[in-house]
KOLKOLVO-850949 format. One line per 10 residues: their letters; for each residue z, y, x of N, C-alpha, C. Coordinates in Angstrom, 2 decimals. Each point is the difference from the previous one (the first is absolute). Layout:
# residues N
A> Z,Y,X,Z,Y,X,Z,Y,X ~ ...
END
This chain:
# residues 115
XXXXXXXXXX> -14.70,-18.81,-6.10,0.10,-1.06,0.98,-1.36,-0.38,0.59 ~ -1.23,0.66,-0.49,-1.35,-0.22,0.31,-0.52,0.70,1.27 ~ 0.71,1.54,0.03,0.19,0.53,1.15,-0.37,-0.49,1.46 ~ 0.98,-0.82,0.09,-0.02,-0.53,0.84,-1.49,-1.24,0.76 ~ -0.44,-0.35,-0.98,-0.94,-1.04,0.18,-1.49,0.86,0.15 ~ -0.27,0.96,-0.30,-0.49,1.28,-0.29,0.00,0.04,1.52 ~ 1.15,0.60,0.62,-0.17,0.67,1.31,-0.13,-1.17,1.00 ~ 0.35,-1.42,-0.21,-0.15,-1.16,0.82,-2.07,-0.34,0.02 ~ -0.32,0.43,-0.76,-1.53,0.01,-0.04,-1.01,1.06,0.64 ~ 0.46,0.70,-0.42,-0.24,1.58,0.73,0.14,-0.09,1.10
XXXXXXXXXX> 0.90,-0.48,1.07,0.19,0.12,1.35,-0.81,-1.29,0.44 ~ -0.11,-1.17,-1.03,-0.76,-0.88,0.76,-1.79,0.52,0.18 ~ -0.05,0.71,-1.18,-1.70,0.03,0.03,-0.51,1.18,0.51 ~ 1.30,0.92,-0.09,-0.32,1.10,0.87,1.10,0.59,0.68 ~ -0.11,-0.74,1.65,0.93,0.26,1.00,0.18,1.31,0.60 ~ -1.56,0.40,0.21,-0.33,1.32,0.79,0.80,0.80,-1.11 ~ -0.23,-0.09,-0.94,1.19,1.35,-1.16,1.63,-0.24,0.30 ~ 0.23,-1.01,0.62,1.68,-0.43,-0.20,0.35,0.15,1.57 ~ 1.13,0.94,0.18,1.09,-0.12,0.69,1.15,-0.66,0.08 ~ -0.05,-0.70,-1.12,1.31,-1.32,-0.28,0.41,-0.11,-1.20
XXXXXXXXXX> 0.60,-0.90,-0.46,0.42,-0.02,-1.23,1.56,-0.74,0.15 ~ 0.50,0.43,-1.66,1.22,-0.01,-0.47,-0.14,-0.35,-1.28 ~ 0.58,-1.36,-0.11,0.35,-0.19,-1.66,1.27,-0.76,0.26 ~ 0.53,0.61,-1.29,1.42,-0.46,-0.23,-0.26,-1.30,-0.97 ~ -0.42,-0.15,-0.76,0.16,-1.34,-0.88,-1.00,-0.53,-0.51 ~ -1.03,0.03,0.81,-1.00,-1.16,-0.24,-0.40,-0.05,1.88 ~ 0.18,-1.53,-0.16,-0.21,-0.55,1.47,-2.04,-0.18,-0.29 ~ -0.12,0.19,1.57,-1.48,-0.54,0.17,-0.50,-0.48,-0.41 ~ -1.15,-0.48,-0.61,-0.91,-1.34,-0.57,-1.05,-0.02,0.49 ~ -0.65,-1.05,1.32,-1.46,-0.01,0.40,-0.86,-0.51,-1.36
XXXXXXXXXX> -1.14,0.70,-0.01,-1.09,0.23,-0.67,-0.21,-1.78,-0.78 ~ -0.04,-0.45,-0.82,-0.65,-1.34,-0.54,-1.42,-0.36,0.00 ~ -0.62,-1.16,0.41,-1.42,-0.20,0.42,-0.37,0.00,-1.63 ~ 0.51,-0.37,-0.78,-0.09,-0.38,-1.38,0.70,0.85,-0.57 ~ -0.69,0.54,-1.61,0.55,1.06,-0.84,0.68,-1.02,-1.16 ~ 1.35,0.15,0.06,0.79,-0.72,-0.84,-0.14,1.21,-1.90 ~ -0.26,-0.53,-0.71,0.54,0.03,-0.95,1.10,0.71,-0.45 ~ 0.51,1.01,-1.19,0.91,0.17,-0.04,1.03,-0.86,-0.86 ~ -0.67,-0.73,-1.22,0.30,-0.82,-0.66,0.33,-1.66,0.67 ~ -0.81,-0.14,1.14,0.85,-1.46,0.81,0.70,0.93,1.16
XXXXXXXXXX> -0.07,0.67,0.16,1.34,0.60,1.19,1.51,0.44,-0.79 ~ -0.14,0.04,-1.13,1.32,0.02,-1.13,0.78,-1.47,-0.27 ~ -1.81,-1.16,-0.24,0.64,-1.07,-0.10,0.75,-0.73,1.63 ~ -0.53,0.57,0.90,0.90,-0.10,1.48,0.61,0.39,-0.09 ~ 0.72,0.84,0.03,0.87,1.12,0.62,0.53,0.68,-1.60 ~ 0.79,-0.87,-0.79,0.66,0.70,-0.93,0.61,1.29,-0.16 ~ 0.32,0.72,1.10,0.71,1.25,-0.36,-1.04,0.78,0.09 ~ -1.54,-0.01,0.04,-0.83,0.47,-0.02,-0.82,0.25,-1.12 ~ 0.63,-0.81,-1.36,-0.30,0.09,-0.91,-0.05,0.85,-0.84 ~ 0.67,1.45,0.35,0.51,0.76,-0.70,-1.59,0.89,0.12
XXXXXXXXXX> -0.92,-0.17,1.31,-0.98,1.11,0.41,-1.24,-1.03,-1.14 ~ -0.14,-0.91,-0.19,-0.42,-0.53,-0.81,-0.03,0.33,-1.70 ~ 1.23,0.31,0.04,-0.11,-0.24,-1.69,-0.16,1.91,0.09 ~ 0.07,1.26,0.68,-0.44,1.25,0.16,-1.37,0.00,-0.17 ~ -0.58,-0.98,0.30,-1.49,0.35,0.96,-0.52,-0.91,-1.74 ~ 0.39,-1.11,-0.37,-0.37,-0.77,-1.05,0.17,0.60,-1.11 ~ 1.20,0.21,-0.82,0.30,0.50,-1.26,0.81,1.76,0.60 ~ -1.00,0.93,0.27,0.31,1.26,0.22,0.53,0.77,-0.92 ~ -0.41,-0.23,-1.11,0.52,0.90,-1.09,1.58,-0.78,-0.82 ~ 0.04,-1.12,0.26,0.93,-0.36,-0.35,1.32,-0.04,1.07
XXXXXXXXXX> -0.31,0.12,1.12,0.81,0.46,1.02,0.40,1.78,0.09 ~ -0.69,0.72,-0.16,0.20,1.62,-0.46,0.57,0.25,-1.44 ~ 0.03,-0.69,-0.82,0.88,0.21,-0.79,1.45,-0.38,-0.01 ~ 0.29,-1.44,0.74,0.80,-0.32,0.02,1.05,0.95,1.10 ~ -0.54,0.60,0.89,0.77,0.68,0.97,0.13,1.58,-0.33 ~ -1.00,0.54,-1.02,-0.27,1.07,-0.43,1.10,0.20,-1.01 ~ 0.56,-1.26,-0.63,0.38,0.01,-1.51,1.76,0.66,0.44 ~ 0.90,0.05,0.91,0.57,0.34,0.30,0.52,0.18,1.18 ~ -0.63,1.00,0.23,-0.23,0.17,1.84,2.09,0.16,0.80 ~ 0.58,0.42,-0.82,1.47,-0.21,0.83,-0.11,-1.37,0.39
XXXXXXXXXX> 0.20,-1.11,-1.10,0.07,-1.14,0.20,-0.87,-0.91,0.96 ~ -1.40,1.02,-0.10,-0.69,-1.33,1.62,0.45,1.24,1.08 ~ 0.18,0.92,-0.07,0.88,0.58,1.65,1.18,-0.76,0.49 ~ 0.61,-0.27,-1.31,1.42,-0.48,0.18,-0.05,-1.60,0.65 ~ -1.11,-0.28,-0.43,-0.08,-1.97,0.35,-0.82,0.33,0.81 ~ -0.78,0.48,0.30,-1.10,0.45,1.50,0.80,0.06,1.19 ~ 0.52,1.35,0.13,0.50,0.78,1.02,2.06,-0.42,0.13 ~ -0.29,-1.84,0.89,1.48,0.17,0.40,-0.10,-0.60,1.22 ~ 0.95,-0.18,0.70,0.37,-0.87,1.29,-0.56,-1.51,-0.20 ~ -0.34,-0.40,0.59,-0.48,-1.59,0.38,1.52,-0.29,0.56
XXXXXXXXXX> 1.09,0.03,-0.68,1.47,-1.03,0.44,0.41,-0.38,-0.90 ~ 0.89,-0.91,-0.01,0.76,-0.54,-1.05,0.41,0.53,-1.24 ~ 0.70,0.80,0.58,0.96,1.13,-1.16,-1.07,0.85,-0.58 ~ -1.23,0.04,0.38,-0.66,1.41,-0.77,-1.14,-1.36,-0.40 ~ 0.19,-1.17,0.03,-1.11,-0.74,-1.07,0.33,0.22,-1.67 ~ -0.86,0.26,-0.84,0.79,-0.09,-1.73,-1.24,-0.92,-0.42 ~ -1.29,-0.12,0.58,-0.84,-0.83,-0.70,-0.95,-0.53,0.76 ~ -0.96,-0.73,-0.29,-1.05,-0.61,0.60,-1.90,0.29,0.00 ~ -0.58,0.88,0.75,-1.29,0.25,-0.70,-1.10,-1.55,-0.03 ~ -0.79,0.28,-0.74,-0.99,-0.82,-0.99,-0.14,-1.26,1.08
XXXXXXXXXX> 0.04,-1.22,-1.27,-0.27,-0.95,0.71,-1.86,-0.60,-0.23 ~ -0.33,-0.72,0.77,-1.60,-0.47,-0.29,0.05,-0.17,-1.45 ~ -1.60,0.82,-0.51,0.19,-0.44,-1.44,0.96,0.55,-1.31 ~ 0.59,1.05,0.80,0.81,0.68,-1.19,-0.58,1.21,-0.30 ~ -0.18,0.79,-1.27,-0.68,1.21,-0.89,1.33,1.05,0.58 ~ 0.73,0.00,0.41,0.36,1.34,0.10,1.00,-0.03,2.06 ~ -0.07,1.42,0.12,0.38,-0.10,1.58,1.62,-0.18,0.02 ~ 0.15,0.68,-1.34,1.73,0.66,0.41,1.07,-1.37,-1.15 ~ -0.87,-0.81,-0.18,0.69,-1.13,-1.34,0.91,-0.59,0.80 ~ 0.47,0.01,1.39,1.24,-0.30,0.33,1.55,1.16,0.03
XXXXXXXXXX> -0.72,0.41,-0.22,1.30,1.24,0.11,0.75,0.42,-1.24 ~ 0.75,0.48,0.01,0.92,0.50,-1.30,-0.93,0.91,-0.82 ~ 0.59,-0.04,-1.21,-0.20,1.42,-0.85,0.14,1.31,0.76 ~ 0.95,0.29,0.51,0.78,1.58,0.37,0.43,-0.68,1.45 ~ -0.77,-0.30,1.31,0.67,-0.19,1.12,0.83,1.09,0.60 ~ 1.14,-0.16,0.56,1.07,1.35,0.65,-0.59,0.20,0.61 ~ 0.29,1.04,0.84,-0.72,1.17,0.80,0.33,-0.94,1.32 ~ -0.66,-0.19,1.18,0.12,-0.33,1.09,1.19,0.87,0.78 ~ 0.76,-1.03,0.44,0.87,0.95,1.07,-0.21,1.02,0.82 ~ -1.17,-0.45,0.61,-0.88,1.03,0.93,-0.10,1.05,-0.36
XXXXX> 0.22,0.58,-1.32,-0.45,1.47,-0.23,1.54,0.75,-1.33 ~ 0.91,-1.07,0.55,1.45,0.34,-0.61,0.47,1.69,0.46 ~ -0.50,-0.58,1.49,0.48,1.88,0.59,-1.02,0.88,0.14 ~ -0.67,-0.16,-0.80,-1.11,1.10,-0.02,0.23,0.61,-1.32 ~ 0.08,-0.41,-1.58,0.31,0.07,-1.06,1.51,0.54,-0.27
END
């Protein structure tokens, strides 16, 4: 999802290289006069917390996603709708990313007809 913010910079600082751009899911962001923090931009912007506690407790975040990789594909990789929610990722202040989600989350619908 970084992708995107990546190529929104690139075209700003270097136009003469860009013929246009395309991102699908990260909208624009003009440049900030001020370098925010990643630790008070988590305490803003709670769902941001998750790049926080990666960047803070690294090794305890790679194990936890390492420790059974079906299970963070399975709670990672679903639809943002109703029916394909099973859990909630990390809230401010919590030790692990995936502690809202089940033991064994079902497989996302999305990939019913692929399987």
């Amino acid at each position: 999802d970084w992708g995107g913010s990546v190529v929104w910079q690139f075209a700003r600082r270097f136009p003469s290289r860009v013929a246009g751009v395309c991102s699908v899911c990260t909208p624009y962001a003009p440049r900030r006069d001020q370098y925010v923090p990643l630790d008070i931009l988590a305490t803003k912007k709670p769902i941001m917390y998750y790049q926080h506690f990666f960047a803070s407790q690294t090794e305890l975040a790679a194990k936890e996603l390492e420790e059974n990789v079906e299970r963070t594909l399975k709670c990672i990789l679903r639809k943002a709708v109703k029916d394909d929610i099973v859990g909630s990722f990390m809230k401010p202040n919590a030790n692990s990313f995936l502690a809202g989600f089940p033991a064994n989350p079902p497989l996302s619908p999305m990939y019913s007809a692929l399987i």
